[in-house]
C-alpha positions in Angstrom: 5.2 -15.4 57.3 7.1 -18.0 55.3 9.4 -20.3 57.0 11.6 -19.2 53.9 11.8 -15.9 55.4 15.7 -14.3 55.5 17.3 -13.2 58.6 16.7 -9.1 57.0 13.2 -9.7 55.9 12.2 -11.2 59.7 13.7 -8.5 61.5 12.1 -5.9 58.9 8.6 -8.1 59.6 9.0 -8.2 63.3 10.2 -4.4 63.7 6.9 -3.3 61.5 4.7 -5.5 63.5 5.9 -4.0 66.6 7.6 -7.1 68.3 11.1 -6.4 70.1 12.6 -9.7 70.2 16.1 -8.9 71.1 17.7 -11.8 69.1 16.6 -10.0 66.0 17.3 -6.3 66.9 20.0 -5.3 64.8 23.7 -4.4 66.6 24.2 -0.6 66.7 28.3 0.5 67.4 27.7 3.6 69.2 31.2 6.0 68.1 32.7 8.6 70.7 35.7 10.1 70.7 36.8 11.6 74.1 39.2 14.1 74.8 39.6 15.9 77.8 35.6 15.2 79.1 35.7 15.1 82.6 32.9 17.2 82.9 30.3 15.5 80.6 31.3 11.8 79.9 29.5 10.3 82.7 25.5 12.1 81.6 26.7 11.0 77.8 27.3 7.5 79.2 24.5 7.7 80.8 22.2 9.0 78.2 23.4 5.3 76.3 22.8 3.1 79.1 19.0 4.7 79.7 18.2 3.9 75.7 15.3 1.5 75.5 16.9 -0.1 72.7 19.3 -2.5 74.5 21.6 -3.8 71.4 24.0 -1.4 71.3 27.7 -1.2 72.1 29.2 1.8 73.0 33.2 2.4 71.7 35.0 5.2 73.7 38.5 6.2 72.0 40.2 8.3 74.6 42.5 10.6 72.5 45.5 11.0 75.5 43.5 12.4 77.9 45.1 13.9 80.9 42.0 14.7 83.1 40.0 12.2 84.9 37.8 10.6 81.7 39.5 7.4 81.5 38.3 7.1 85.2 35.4 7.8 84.9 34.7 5.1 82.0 36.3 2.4 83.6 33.6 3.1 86.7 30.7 3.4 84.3 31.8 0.3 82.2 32.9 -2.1 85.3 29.6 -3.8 85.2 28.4 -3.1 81.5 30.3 -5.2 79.0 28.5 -3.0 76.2 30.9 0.0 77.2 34.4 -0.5 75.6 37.2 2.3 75.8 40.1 2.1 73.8 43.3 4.2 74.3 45.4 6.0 71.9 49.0 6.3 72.1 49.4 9.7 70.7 46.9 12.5 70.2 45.4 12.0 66.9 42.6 14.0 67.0 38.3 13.6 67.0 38.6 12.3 63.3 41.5 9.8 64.4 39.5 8.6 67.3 36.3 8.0 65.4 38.2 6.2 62.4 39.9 4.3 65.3 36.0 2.9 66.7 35.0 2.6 63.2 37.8 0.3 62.3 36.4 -1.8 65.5 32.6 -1.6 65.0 30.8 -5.0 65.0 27.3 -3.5 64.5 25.2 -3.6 61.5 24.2 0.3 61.9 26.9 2.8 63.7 26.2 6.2 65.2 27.8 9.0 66.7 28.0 10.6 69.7 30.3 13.1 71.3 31.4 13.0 74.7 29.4 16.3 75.8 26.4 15.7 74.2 23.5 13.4 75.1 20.6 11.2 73.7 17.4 10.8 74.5 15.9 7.8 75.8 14.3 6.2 72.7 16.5 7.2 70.6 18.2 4.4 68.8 14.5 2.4 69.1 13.0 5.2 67.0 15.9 5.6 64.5 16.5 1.8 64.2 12.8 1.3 63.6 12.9 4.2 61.1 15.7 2.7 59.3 14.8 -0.6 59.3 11.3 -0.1 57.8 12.3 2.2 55.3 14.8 0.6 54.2 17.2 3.5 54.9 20.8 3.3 55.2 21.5 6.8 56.2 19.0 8.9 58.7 19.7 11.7 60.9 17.2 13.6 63.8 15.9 16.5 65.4 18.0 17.6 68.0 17.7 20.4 70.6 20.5 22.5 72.8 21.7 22.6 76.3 24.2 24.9 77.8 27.2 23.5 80.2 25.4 22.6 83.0 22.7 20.3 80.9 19.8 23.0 81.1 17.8 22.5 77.8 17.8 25.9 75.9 14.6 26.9 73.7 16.8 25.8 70.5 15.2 23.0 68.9 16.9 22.2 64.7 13.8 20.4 62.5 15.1 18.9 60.0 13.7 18.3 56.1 12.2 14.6 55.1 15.5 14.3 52.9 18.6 15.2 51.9 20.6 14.8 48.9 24.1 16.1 47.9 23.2 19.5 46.4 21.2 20.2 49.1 23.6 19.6 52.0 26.2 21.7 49.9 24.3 24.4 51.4 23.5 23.8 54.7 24.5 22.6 57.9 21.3 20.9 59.1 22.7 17.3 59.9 24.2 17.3 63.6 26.8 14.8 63.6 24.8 13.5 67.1 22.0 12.6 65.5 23.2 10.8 62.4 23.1 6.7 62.0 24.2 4.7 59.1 23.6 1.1 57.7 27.4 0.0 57.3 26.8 -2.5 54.9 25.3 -0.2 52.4 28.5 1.8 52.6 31.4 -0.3 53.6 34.4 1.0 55.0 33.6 4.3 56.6 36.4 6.7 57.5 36.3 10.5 58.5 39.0 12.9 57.0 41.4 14.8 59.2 39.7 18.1 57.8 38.5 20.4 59.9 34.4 19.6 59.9 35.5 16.2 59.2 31.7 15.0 59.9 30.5 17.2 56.9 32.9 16.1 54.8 31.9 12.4 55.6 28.5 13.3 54.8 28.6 15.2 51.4 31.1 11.8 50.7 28.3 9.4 50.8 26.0 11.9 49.0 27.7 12.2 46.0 27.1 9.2 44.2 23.3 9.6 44.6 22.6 8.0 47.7 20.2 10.2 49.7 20.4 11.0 53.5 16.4 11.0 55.2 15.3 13.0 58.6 13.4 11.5 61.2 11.3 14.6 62.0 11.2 13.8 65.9 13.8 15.4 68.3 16.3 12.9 69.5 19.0 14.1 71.3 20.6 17.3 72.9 23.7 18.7 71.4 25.7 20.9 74.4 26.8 24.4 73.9 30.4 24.6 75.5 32.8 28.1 75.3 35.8 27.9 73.5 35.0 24.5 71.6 35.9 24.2 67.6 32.9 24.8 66.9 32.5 27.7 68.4 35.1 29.4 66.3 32.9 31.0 63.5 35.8 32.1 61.6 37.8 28.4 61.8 34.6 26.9 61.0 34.4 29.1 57.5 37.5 28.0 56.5 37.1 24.4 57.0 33.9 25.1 55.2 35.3 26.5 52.2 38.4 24.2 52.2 36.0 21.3 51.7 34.5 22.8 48.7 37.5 23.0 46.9 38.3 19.6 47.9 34.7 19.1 46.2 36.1 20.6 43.1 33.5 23.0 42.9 34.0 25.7 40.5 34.4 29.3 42.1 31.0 30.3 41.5 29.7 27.4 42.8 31.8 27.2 45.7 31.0 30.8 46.9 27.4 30.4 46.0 26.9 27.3 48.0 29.3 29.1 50.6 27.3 31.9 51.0 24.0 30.0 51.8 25.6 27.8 54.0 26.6 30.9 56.0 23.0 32.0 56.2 21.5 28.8 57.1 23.8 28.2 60.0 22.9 31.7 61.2 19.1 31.1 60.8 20.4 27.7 62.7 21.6 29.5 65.8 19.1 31.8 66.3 
């Protein structure tokens, strides 16, 4: 290896060669918004702390709680300096709250995870590595389902080798849990305070070209809850369609893409 070697081209080098020198790992800003997750902060919490990749940080933005969450971080962060929670004066919303960790993010990559779902253990060292060795600055994962008590459900989403504007126009297969991104390759990232705001982020960075790629492995386990947003098929095809015409789609376009989307998020759920 040349001693002229740049600080991207070592850690590239030392990630493909299999070394985990710590110094060179790349920072990863872990975003969660938290609203009202009593019930599941402390396994999501968790499920960060038990990643063998140790560079991360992990930015909580309450969103005016009024159950016991902001407890429950403060216990789980007292003695990890890597867990940060930020508080909000006024409800904003999950868009608000990720735009507010975003805005704070010191890490070279940034990914996101909601407050009731979880990660597996390796994670970040299989996406980072993916990334990193690829040259990729936008990947997402495999994920799987558990219900409200954590029991894994025999749901598991694969995901294609890539994605690319077009594509993703038409399906929902990018879980906002499993997605990372190389912030320098995109600057200033901000959600919208649309409804599917996560989607509409994603087709955003598409659009100029740019390609998102799947690491085929399953990485994480998104948790099926009663009564959440998502769970509101008829809220969620209206957001759906309110992005396309913020797209500018034509009509025929826009219900074309609409009605495939529809039928891949059914396939998706059974």
């Amino acid at each position: 290896m040349s001693k002229y070697l740049n600080y991207e081209d070592a850690v590239i080098f030392f990630m493909r060669e299999g070394f985990v020198l710590n110094n060179l790992k790349p920072l990863v800003s872990i975003i969660t918004p938290v609203f009202n997750a009593s019930r599941f902060i402390k396994d999501c919490i968790t499920s960060v702390k038990e990643q063998t990749y140790e560079n991360w940080e992990l930015i909580l933005v309450d969103d005016c709680s009024k159950d016991d969450s902001v407890h429950i971080i403060n216990e789980e962060s007292a003695d990890d300096g890597r867990i940060i929670l930020v508080q909000l004066d006024k409800n904003g919303g999950a868009a608000a709250a990720r735009n507010k960790a975003l805005d704070m993010a010191k890490g070279e990559y940034v990914a996101f995870l909601d407050s009731d779902d979880i990660w597996l253990p390796e994670k970040l060292e299989n996406q980072v590595h993916f990334m990193v060795s690829n040259n990729i600055s936008f990947s997402f994962t495999e994920y799987g389902f558990i219900d409200e008590s954590g029991n894994e459900l025999n749901k598991h989403i694969k995901v294609p080798t890539e994605v690319d504007y077009n594509f993703l126009l038409k399906n929902t297969i990018i879980g906002c849990l499993t997605v990372m991104l190389d912030k320098r390759a995109f600057g200033n990232i901000q959600m919208s305070s649309l409804m599917h705001e996560d989607y509409a982020l994603w087709l955003s960075l598409l659009r100029d070209g740019c390609k998102a790629y799947g690491l085929q492995k399953k990485l994480a386990l998104y948790r099926v809850v009663k009564g959440s947003l998502s769970s509101n098929k008829l809220k969620a095809a209206k957001g759906t369609w309110r992005i396309y015409r913020l797209e500018k789609l034509g009509f025929l376009k826009a219900c074309w893409c609409f009605l495939n989307y529809s039928i891949n998020a059914i396939k998706k759920r059974l």
